[in-house]
C-alpha positions as CSV (number, residue, x, y, z in Angstrom):
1,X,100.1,96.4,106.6
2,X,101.5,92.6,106.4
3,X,102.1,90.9,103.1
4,X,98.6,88.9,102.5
5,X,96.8,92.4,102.8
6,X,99.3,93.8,100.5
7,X,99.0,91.1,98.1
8,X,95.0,91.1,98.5
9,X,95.0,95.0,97.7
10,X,97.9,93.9,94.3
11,X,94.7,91.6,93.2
12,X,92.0,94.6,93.6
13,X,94.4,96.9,91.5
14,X,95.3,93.9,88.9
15,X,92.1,93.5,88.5
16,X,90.6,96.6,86.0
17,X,94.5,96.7,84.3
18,X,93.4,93.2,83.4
19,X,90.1,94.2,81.9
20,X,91.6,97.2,80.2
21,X,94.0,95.0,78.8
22,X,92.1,92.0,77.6
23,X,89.7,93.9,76.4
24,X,91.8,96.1,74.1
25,X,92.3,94.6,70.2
26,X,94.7,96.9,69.6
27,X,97.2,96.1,71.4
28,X,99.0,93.1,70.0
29,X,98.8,90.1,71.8
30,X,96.2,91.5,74.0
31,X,94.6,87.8,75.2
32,X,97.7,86.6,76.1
33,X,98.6,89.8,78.4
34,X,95.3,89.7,79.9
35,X,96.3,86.0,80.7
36,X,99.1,87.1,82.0
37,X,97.9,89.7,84.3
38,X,94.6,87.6,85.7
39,X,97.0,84.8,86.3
40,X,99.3,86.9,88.3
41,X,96.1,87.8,90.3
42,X,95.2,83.9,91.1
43,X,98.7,83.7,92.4
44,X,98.6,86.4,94.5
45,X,95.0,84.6,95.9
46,X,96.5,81.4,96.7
47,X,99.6,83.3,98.4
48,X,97.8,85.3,100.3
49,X,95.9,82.5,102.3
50,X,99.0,80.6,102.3
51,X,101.1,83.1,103.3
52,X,98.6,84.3,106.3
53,X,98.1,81.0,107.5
54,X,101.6,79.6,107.6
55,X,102.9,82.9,109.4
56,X,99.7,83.8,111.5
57,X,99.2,86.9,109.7
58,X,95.6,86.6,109.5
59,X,93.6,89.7,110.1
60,X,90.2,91.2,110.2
61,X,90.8,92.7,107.2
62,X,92.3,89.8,105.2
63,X,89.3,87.8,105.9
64,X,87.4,90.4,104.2
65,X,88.9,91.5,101.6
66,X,90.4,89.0,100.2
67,X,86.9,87.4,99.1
68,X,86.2,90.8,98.1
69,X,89.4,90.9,96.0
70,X,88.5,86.9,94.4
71,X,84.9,88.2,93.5
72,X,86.3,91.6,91.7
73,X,89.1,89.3,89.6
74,X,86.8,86.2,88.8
75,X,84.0,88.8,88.2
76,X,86.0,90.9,85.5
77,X,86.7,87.7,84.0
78,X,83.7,86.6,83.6
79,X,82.2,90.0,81.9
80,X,85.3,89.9,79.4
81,X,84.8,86.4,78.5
82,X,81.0,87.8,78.1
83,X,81.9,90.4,75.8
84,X,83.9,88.1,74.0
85,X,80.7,85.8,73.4
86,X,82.1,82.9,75.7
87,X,80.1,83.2,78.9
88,X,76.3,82.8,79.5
89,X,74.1,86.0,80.5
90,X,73.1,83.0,82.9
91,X,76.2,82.0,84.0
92,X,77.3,85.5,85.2
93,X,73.8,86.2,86.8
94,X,74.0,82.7,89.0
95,X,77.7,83.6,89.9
96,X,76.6,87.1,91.3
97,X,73.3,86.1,92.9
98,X,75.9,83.9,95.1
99,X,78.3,86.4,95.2
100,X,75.3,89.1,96.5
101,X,73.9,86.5,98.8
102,X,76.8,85.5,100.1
103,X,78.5,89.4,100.9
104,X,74.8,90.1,103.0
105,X,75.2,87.7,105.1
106,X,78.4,88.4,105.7
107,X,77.7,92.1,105.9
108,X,74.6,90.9,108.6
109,X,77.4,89.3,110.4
110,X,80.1,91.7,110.8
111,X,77.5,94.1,111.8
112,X,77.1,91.6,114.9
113,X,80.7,91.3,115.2
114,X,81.0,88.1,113.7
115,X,83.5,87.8,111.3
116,X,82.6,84.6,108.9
117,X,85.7,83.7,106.5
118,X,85.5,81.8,103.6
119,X,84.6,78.0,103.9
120,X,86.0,75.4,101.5
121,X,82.8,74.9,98.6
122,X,83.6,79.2,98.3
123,X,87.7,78.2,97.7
124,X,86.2,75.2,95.3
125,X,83.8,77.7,93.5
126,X,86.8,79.7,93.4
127,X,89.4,77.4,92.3
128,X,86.7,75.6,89.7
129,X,86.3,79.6,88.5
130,X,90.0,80.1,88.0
131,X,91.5,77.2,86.3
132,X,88.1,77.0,84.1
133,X,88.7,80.9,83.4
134,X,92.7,80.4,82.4
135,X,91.9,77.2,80.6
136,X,89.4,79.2,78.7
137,X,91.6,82.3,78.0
138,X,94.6,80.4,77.0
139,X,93.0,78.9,74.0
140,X,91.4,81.9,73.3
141,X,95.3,83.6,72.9
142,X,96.1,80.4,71.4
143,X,93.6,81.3,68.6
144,X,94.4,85.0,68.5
145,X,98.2,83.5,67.4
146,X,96.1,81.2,65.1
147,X,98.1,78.0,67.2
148,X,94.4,76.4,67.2
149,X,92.0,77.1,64.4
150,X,88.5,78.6,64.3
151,X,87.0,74.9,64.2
152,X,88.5,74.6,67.9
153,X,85.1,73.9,69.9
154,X,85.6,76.8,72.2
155,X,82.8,77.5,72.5
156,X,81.8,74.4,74.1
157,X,84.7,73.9,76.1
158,X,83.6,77.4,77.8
159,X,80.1,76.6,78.0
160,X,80.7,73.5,80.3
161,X,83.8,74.7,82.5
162,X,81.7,77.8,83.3
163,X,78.4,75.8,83.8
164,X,80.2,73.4,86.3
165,X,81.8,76.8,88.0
166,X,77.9,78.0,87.9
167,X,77.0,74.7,89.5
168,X,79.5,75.0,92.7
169,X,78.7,78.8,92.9
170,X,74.8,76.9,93.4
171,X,76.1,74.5,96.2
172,X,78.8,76.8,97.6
173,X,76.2,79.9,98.2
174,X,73.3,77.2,99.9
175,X,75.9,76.0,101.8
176,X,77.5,79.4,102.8
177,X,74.2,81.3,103.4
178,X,72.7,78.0,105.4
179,X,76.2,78.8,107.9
180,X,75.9,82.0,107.7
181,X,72.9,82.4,108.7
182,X,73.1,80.7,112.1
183,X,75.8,82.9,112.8
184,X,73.1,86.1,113.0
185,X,70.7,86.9,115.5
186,X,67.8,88.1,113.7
187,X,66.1,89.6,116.4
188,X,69.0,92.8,116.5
């Protein structure tokens, strides 16, 4: 196994330790580690790619799991920052609807032997989801260590970071399934 799927399969395994973690008031400092740990997973996204691509190390598998791996991490994220009362019902509902549409037409595709990677407005969506979702837990440990007060408008800040990642997860699923779908011969 090369490095990018090794890395991918470190970013399916951070993923739950990260939930577990940020999820867990009693340990101290528990926002912050859960920072820590999701952000290690972003790296090891943009490694992966980086790594695969620059070294040719780009494999059948890699092209499928690492989405896989980017929808389990921004996923968790999302449901934490939902149990913590800064993410929409909505929000996580439009992200998985593209999330489920795109994986079947992917899943239609492979059955045909057609692999379809990820096309840049899915590594937007994903970036957008990322950086919003960091931005978002930071000042939430930032709070926890009482650095920024209750009056912080986190809240808000949340609400539109994760309504514009909602918005590209919109344009980036049209745009993916629209693809996708000439990639498949509906008559098999």
């Amino acid at each position: 196994m090369n490095l990018p799927n090794k890395l991918t399969i470190v970013r399916m395994v951070l993923t739950p330790i990260f939930l577990v973690v940020f999820l867990a008031p009693f340990i101290p400092y528990h926002y912050f580690l859960g920072l820590a740990v999701y952000s290690i997973g972003c790296i090891t996204d943009f490694l992966d790619g980086k790594i695969a691509r620059k070294y040719n190390l780009i494999t059948t598998f890699g092209k499928l799991a690492d989405p896989v791996a980017d929808k389990m991490l921004t996923t968790a994220a999302l449901l934490a920052l939902m149990d913590a009362g800064l993410c929409s019902l909505y929000i996580v509902f439009i992200v998985l609807t593209r999330e489920f549409a795109v994986t079947s037409v992917r899943l239609a595709a492979s059955a045909q032997g057609v692999v379809i990677p990820a096309n840049i407005w899915g590594k937007i969506k994903t970036v957008s989801q990322m950086v919003s979702t960091i931005l978002i837990m930071l000042f939430m440990a930032l709070t926890e260590i009482n650095v920024l007060t209750e009056q912080f408008p986190l809240t808000v800040i949340s609400s539109v970071l994760l309504w514009i990642t909602a918005i590209l997860a919109v344009i980036s699923g049209i745009i993916y399934v629209k693809d996708g779908v000439k990639a498949i011969d509906f008559n098999k």
